[in-house]
C-alpha positions as CSV (number, residue, x, y, z in Angstrom):
1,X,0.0,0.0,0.0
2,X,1.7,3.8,-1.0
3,X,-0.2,6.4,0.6
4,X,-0.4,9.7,-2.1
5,X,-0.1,12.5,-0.4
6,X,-0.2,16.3,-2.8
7,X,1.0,18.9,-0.8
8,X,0.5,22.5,-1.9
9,X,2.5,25.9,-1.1
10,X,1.2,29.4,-1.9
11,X,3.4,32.3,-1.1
12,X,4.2,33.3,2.0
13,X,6.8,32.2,4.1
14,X,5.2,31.3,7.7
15,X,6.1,27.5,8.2
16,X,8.0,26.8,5.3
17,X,11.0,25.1,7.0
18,X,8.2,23.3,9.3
19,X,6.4,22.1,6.4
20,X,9.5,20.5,4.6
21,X,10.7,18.9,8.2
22,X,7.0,17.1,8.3
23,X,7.2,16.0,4.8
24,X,10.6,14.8,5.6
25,X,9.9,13.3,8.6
26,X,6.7,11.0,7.1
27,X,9.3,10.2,4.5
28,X,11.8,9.1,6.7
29,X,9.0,7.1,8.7
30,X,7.3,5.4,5.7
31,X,9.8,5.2,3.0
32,X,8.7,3.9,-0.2
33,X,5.3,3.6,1.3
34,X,4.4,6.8,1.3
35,X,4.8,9.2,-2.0
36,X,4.7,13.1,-1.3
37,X,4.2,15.0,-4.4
38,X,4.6,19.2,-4.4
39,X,3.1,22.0,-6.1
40,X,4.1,25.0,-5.8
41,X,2.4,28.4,-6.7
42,X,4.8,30.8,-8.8
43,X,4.7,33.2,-5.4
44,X,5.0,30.0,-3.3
45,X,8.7,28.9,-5.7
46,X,9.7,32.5,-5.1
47,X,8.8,32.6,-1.1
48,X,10.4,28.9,-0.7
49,X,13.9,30.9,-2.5
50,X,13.9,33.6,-0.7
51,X,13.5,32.3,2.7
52,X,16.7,30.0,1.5
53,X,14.1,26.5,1.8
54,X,14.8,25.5,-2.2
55,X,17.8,23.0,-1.7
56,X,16.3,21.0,1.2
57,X,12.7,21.2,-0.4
58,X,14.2,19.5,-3.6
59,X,16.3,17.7,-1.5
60,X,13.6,16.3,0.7
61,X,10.9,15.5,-2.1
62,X,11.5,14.4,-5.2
63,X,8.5,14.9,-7.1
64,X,8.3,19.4,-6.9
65,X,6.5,20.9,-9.7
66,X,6.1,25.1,-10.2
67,X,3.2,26.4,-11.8
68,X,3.4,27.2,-15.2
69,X,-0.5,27.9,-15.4
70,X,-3.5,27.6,-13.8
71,X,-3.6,24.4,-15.1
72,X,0.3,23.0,-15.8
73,X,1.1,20.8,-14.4
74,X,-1.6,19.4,-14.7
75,X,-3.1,17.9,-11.1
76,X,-6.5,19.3,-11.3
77,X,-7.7,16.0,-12.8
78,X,-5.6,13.9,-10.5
79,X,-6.9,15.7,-7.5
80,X,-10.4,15.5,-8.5
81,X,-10.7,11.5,-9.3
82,X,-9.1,10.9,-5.9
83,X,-5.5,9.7,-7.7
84,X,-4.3,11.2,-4.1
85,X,-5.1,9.8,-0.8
86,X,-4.9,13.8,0.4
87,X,-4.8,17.1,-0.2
88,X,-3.0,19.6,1.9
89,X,-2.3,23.0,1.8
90,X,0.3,24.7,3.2
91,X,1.1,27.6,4.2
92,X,-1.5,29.2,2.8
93,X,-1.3,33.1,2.1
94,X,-4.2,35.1,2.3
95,X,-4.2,36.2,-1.0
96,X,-5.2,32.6,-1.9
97,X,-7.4,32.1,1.0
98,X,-9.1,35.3,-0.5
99,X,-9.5,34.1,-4.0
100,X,-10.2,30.5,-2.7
101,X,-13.4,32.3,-0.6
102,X,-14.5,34.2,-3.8
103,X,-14.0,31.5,-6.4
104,X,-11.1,32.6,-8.2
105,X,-9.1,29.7,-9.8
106,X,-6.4,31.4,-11.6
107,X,-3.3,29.9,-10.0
108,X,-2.5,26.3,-9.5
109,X,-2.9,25.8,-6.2
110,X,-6.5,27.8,-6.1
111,X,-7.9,25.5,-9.3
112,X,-6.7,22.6,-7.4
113,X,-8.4,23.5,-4.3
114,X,-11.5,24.5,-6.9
115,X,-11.4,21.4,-9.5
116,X,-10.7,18.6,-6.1
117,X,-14.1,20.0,-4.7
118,X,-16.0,19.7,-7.6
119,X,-14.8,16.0,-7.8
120,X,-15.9,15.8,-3.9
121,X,-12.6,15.6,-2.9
122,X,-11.3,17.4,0.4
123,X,-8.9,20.2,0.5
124,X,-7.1,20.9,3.7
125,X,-5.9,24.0,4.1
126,X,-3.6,25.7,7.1
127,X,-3.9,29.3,6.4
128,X,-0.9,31.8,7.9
129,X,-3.3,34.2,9.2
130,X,-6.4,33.1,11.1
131,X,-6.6,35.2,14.2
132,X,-6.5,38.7,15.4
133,X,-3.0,37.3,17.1
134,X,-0.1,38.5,15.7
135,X,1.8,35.9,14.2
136,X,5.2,35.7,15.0
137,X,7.4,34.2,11.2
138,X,11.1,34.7,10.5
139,X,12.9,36.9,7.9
140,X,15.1,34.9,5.5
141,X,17.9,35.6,7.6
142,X,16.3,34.2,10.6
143,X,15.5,37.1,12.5
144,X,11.6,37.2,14.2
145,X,8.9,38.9,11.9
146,X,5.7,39.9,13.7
147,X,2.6,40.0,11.5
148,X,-0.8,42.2,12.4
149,X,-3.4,40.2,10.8
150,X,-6.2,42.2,8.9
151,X,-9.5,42.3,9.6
152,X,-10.5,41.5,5.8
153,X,-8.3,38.5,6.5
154,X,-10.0,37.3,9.4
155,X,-13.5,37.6,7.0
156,X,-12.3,35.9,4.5
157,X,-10.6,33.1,7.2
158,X,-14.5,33.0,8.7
159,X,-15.9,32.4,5.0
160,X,-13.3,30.0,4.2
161,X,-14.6,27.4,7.1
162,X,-18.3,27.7,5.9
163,X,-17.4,26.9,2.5
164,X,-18.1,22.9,1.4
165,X,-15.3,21.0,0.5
166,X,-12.6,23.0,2.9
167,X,-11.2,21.9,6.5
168,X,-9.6,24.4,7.8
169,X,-6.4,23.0,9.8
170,X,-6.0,25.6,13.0
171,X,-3.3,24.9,14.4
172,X,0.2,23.4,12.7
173,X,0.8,20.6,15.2
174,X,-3.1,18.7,13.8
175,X,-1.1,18.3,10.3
176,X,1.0,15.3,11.3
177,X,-1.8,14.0,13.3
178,X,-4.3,14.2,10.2
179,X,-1.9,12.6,7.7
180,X,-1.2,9.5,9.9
181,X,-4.6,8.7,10.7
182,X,-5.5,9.3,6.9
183,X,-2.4,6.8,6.7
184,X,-4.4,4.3,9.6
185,X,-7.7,4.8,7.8
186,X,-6.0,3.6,4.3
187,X,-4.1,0.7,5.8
188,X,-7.2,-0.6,7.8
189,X,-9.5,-0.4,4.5
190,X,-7.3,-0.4,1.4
C-alpha cells in the first residue's frame, strides 16, 4: 500500500522550514510507502527561494513541480478522481485564501483546491493568518517577523470554514496527526 499524499504551497513564508521537516519526517517514517508530491504556486517557488528552503525542499521530495498555469502541471484532474489519498495546503497566504473564498481559480494551487471540490474531494488547508493574534514568522535571515493580521483576513478566514469541500487546519501541530490517521484509515480499508 503507498499512501499519495499532494501537498500544496502558496506564497508566504510562515512555516516553510516546518512544512518541509514534516514531509521529511513521514518520509523518513514510511519510506517507499508513502509518496509526497509538491506543487508550488509561482509566489509560493519564489517565497520557498527567498526564505533559502529550495535546496532542502528538492532535496527532501522528489517529485516538486512550479506552476506554469493555472492548469500545468496538470493535477487538477488527479486531484479530482481521488488519484491522491490527500490534499493539503500549506502555508497558505491570504491572498489565496481570499481568492479561494471568492471563487477565483487562476493559480494552480486555487484551481486545485477549486477542481478537487467539484470532484468531492477534500482540501485541507492551514492558512498563515487566522486570528486577530499577531503571528510571529522569521525573515530569511532568521531574525523574528511579527505580523498584524487584517481584519479583511480574518472575513475571508471565517468564509473559508463555511465553505463545502474545505477543513480548515487551525493549528500546525493537527497536520501530522491528520496525515497519519488518513495513513491508519487507508491501511485498515485499502
Amino acid at each position: 500500500m503507498v499512501f499519495k499524499l499532494m501537498w500544496g504551497i502558496t506564497g508566504t513564508g510562515y512555516v516553510i522550514k516546518e512544512s518541509i521537516d514534516l514531509m521529511k519526517d513521514l518520509q523518513d517514517e514510511f519510506g517507499e510507502d508513502i509518496r509526497i508530491t509538491v506543487m508550488l504556486s509561482k509566489e509560493g517557488a519564489a517565497v520557498v527561494k527567498w526564505y533559502k528552503q529550495w535546496n532542502y525542499l528538492t532535496e527532501t521530495v522528489k517529485k516538486v513541480h512550479i506552476e506554469q498555469t493555472p492548469n500545468i502541471p496538470f493535477f487538477a484532474g488527479a486531484l479530482q478522481i481521488g488519484n491522491y489519498d490527500i490534499f493539503i495546503c500549506c502555508p497558505v497566504s491570504a491572498n489565496s485564501v481570499a481568492k479561494i473564498v471568492y471563487g477565483i481559480a487562476d493559480t494552480l494551487i486555487t484551481n486545485c483546491v477549486a477542481q478537487a471540490i467539484k470532484g468531492g474531494v477534500t482540501a485541507y488547508i492551514f492558512p498563515s493568518d487566522q486570528d486577530f493574534e499577531p503571528i510571529t514568522t522569521t525573515k530569511p535571515n532568521g531574525e523574528p517577523l511579527v505580523l498584524k493580521i487584517r481584519d479583511i483576513e480574518i472575513e475571508n478566514i471565517n468564509k473559508l470554514k463555511k465553505l463545502e469541500g474545505i477543513y480548515v487546519i487551525k493549528d500546525f501541530s493537527d497536520i501530522n496527526k491528520l496525515i497519519l490517521d488518513k495513513i491508519k484509515d487507508k491501511s485498515q480499508n485499502p
